[in-house]
C-alpha positions in Angstrom: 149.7 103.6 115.7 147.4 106.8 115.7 148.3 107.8 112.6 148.0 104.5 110.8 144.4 104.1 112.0 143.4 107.6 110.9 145.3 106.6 107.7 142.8 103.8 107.6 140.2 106.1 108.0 140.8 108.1 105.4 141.3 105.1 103.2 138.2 103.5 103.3 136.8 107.0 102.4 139.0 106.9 99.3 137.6 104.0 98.0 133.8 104.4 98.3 131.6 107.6 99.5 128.9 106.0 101.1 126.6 108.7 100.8 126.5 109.1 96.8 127.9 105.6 96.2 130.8 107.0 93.7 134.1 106.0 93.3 137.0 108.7 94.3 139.6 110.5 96.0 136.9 112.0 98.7 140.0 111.0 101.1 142.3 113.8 100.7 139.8 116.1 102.4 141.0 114.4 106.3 137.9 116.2 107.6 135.4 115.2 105.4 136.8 111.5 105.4 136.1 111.5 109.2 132.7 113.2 108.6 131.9 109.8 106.4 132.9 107.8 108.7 130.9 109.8 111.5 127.8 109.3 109.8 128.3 105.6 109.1 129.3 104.9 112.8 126.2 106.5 113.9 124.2 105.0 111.2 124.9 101.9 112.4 122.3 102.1 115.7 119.7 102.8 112.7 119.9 100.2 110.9 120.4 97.8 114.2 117.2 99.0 115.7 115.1 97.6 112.9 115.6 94.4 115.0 112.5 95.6 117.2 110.1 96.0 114.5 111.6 92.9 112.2 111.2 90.7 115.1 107.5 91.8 116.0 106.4 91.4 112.2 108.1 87.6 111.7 106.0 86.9 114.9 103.0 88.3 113.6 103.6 86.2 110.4 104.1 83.3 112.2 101.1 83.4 114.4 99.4 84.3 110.8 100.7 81.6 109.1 99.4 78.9 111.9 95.9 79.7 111.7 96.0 79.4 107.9 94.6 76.4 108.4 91.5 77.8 110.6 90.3 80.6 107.3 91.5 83.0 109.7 94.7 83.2 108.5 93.9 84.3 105.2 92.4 87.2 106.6 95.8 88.3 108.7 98.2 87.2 106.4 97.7 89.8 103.4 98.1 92.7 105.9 100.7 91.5 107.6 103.0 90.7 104.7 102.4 94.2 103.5 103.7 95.5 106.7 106.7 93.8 106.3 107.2 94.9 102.7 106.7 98.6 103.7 109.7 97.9 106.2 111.6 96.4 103.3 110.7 99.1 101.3 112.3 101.4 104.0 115.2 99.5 103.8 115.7 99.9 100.8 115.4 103.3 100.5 118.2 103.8 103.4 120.1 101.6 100.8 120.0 104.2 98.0 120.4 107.3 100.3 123.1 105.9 102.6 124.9 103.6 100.7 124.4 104.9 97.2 123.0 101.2 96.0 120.2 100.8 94.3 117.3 97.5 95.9 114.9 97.4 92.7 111.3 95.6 94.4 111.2 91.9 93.5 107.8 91.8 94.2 105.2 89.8 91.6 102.2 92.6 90.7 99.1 91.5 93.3 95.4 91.0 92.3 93.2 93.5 93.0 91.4 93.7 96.1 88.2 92.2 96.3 85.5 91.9 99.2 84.9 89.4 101.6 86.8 86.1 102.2 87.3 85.3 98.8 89.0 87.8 97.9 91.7 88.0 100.6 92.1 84.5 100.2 92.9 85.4 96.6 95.6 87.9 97.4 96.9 85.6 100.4 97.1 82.8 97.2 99.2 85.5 95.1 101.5 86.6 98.7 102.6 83.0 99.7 103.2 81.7 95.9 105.9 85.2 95.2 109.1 83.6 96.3 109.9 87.3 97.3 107.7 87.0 100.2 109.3 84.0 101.8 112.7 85.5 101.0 111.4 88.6 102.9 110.8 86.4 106.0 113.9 84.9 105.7 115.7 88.6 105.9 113.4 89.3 109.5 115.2 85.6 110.3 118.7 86.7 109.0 119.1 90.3 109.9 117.7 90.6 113.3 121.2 88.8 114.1 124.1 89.0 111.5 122.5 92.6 110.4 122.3 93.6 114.0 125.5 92.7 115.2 127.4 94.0 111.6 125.5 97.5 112.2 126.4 97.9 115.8 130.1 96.7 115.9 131.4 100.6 114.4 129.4 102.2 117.8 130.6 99.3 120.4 134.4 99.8 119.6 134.1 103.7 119.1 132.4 103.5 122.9 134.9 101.1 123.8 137.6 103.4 122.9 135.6 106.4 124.8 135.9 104.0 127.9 139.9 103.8 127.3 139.9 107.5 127.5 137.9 107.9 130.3 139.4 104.6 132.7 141.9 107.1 134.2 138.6 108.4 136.5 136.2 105.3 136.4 138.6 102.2 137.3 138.6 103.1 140.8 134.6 103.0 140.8 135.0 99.7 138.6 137.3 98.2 140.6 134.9 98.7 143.9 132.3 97.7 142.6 133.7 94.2 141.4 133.8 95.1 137.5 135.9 94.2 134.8 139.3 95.6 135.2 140.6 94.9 131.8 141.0 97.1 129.3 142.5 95.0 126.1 145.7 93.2 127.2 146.3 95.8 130.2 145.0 95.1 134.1 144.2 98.3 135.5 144.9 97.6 139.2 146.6 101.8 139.7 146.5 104.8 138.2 149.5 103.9 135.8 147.9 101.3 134.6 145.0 103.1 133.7 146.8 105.5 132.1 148.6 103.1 129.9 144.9 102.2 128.9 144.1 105.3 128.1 146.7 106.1 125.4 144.8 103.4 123.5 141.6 104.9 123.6 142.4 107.3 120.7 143.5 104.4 118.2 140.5 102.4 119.7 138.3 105.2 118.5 139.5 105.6 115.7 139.5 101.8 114.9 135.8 102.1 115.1 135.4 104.9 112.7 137.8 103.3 110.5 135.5 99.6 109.9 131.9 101.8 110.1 132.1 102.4 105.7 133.0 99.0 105.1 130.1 97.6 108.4 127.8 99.9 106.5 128.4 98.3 102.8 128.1 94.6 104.3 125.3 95.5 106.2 123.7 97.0 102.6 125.1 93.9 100.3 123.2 91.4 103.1 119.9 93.6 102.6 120.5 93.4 98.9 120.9 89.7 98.8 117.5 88.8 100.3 115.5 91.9 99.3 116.5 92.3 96.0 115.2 90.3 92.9 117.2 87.2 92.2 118.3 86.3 88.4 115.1 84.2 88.2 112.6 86.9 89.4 114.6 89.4 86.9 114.1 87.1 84.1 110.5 86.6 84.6 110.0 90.6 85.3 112.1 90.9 82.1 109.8 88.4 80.5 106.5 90.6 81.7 107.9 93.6 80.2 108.8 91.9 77.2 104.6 90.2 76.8 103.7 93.8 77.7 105.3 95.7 75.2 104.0 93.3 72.7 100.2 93.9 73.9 100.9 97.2 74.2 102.2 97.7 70.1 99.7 95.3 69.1 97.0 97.5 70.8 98.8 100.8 69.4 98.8 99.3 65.1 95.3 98.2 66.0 94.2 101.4 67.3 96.1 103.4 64.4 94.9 101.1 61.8 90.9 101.7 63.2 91.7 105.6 63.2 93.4 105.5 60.0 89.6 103.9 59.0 87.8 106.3 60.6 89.5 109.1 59.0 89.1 107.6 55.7 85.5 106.7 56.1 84.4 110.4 57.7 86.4 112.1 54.5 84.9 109.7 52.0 81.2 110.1 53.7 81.8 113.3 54.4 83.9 116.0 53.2 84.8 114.3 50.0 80.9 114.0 49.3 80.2 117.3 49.4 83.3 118.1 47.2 81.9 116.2 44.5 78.4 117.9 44.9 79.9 121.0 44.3 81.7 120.1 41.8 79.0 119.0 40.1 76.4 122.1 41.1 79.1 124.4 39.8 78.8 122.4 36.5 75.2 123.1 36.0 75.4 126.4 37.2 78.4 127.1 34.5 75.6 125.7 32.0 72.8 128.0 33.3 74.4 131.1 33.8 73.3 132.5 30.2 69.7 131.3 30.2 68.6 131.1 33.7 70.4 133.3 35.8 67.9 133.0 39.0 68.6 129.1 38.9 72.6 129.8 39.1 72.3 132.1 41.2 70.5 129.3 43.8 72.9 126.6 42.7 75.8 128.8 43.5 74.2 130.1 46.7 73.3 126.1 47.5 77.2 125.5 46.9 78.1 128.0 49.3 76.7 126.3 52.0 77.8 123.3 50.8 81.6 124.5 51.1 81.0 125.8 54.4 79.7 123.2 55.8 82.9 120.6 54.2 84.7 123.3 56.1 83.5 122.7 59.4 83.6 118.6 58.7 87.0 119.4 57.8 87.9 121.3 60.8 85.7 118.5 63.3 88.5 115.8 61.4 91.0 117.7 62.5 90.3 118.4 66.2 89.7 114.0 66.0 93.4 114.4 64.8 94.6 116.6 67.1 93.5 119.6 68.4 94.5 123.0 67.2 94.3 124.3 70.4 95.8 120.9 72.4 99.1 122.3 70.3 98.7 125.7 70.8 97.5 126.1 74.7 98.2 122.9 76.1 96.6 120.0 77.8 94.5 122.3 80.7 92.9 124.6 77.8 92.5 121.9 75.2 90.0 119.6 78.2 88.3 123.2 78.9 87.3 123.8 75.6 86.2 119.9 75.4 84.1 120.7 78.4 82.5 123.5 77.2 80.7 121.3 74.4 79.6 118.4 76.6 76.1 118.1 77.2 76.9 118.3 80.7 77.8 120.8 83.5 81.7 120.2 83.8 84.4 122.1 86.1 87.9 121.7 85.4 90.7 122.3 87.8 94.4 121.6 86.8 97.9 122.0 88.2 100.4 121.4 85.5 103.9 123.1 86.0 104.3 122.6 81.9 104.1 120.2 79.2 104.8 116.9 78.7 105.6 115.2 75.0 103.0 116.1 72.3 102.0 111.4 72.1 101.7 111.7 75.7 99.6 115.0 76.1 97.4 114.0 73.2 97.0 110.5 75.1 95.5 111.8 77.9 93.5 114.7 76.0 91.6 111.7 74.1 91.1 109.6 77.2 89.2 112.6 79.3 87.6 113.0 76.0 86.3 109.5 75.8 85.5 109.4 79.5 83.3 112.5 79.3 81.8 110.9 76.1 81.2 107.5 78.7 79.8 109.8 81.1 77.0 111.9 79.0 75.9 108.6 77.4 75.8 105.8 80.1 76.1 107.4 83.5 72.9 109.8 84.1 75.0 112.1 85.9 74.3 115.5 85.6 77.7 117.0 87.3 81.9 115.8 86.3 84.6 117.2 88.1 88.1 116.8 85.8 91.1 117.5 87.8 94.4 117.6 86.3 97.7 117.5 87.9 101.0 116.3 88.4 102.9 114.7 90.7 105.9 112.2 91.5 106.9 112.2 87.7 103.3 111.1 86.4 100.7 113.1 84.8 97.4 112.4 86.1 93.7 113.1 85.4 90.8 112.3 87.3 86.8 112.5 85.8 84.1 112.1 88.6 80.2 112.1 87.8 77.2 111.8 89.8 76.1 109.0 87.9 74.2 105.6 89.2 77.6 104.1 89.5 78.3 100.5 88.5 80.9 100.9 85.7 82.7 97.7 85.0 86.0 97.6 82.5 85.1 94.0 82.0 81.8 94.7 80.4 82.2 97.2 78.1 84.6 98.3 75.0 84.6 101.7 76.6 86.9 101.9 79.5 88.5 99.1 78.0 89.3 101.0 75.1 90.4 103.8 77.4 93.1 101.3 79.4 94.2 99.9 75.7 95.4 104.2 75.2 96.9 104.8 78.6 98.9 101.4 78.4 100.8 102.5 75.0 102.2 104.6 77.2 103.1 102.4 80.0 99.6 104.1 81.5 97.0 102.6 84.2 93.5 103.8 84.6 91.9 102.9 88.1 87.8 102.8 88.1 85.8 103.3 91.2 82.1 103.1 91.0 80.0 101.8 93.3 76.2 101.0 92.6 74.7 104.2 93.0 77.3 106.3 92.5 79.6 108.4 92.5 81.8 106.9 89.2 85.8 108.0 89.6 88.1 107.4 86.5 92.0 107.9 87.6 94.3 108.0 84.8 98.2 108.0 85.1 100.9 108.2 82.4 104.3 108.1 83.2 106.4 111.2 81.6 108.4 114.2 81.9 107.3 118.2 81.6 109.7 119.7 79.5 107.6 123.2 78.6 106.5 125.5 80.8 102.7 126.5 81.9 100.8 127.8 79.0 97.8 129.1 80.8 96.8 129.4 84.1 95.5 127.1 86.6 
């Protein structure tokens, strides 16, 4: 009977490693298939204690809920739902590490955070109409019991098995004390008896170590079932993406098409003007060369300039293009040398372990350009701090100025222009600026470093 319980053991390790969520032979290694189921036993008190807290957040939901009706509640009910998402969200992330299954947040995106009552009765509006909410409410019902008692069985029959073991010293004590003196189908009234109870403490054990994998995946597939989106929430999160793609390229043609003008107009205007003065001074110069020398020599002299300065239009149409320098040194250089033709005193500090994709670096290059642009024009501020960093698998910028505050994406093309770039690429841009001051422009972009460090930081 030992043998076919440690068989069992290993079996369930064949089937699934619970850890990395993969499919294979894992059992033909006899220790590391007890090691699995080890860890999953003693996973199992984890998971079961989260009773404590679910409990005392559905309470504090409840009470919430009840004085809706009193304004109060609309006050409690915002931070207490997000306590009990964070303990989701924990969930979930034992989910993926233990378990090797992946919990994707249902949750609907919620309205910023305004002040006062009218605002948390706007984000307690947004909470209670998610349907991920209430299913989150009914998982602190559900799991407190079914999870519970699914998560703790592995332990209980392990320890039951321990008690088999150790009956051969503790059913005298047992016995004395008017306890329970049976141990499965055995009575332990002697010491024969309690060895006979013992021999099935090993397979007992082992029983419990074989069911912990399998208590483990239903314990995950319950958590996935009323913390994961259903189909509906994935087809309207599908739908979302799908609206906000099509803003996104929409913004993208519109924004190519206006640079496409700008080009155009700044060559025709510009460089292109200049061309054809040449052109033409170098006519009447040909034609005055042989009987007023002095007057060539000005027109030539006059066309000189002329070239140089279509040279330097020329070279200020590129860096609106792209940068020499953003492709030669990088993102960190590139915003320095931006900085060191503002108007204003800038210090840059950045932190970038390499490069990201040339769309995505230029992106971000032309947003802190813009915002430092916003900043000398509208802001009085004398001082901007730019930082530049990454983190968490975003590349992130951030422009502070001691200006008089009150910048406001919905009353300006400005910043809304600068949240049209970052959202091509799937960006966000976050403004903080109180009246008064100080104004704080966070931009994120989603990406990858592929390169290494250029410069130093």
């Amino acid at each position: 009977m030992t043998s076919s319980i440690t068989t069992g053991v290993v079996n369930n390790v064949q089937n699934t490693d619970t850890t990395t969520g993969r499919t294979g032979r894992t059992g033909r290694d006899p220790l590391r298939a007890l090691g699995n189921a080890v860890r999953s036993t003693l996973r199992g008190p984890v998971l079961a204690a989260l009773a404590v807290p679910q409990l005392l957040l559905l309470t504090a939901a409840t009470v919430a809920a009840c004085l809706l009706g009193l304004g109060v509640g609309a006050l409690l009910v915002p931070p207490t739902v997000l306590a009990i998402r964070g303990l989701a969200g924990l969930r979930r992330r034992l989910a993926a590490r233990w378990s090797g299954v992946e919990i994707r947040d249902p949750y609907q995106p919620l309205p910023d955070a305004e002040p006062g009552f009218r605002g948390a009765w706007k984000r307690c509006q947004a909470i209670l109409s998610d349907q991920a909410s209430w299913r989150d409410l009914l998982w602190l019902l559900v799991d407190p019991v079914v999870g519970f008692t699914v998560a703790i069985i592995p332990l209980s029959v392990v320890a039951y098995g321990v008690l088999g073991l150790l009956l051969p010293q503790l059913w005298q004590p047992i016995a004395d004390h008017g306890g329970n003196t049976w141990y499965l189908w055995i009575h332990v009234t002697d010491s024969g008896a309690a060895g006979t109870a013992a021999l099935f403490g090993v397979p007992v054990m082992l029983a419990g170590l074989a069911i912990a994998p399998g208590a483990l995946r239903a314990h995950t597939a319950l958590a996935k079932s009323l913390l994961g989106p259903t189909a509906r929430a994935e087809a309207l999160a599908a739908e979302r993406k799908v609206a906000h793609l099509t803003e996104t390229r929409r913004d993208a043609l519109t924004t190519q098409a206006a640079e496409l003008r700008r080009i155009e107009r700044d060559l025709h205007d510009g460089a292109q003007a200049r061309l054809v003065a040449m052109g033409m001074n170098l006519g009447v110069a040909e034609r005055l060369v042989e009987r007023d020398p002095e007057a060539a020599k000005q027109l030539l002299a006059e066309t000189r300039q002329a070239s140089a300065s279509a040279l330097n239009e020329l070279r200020d149409l590129v860096r609106g293009i792209h940068p020499p320098v953003l492709a030669d040194r990088g993102l960190a250089d590139a915003v320095r040398a931006l900085c060191m033709d503002s108007p204003l005193n800038v210090t840059v500090s950045a932190d970038l372990p390499g490069r990201p994709e040339a769309p995505v670096e230029s992106a971000l290059y032309f947003a802190v350009s813009e915002a430092l642009t916003n900043a000398a024009k509208h802001s009085g501020a004398s001082h901007v701090d730019v930082q530049l960093w990454y983190e968490n698998g975003t590349l992130k910028a951030q422009v502070t100025d001691d200006g008089t505050g009150g910048a406001d994406p919905s009353r300006g093309t400005g910043l809304r222009g600068l949240e049209r770039r970052l959202a091509t690429f799937d960006g966000v841009l976050a403004v903080r600026s109180p009246l008064g001051g100080p104004t704080t422009l966070t931009m994120e972009l989603p990406c990858e470093l592929y390169s290494r460090r250029t410069s130093s930081s």
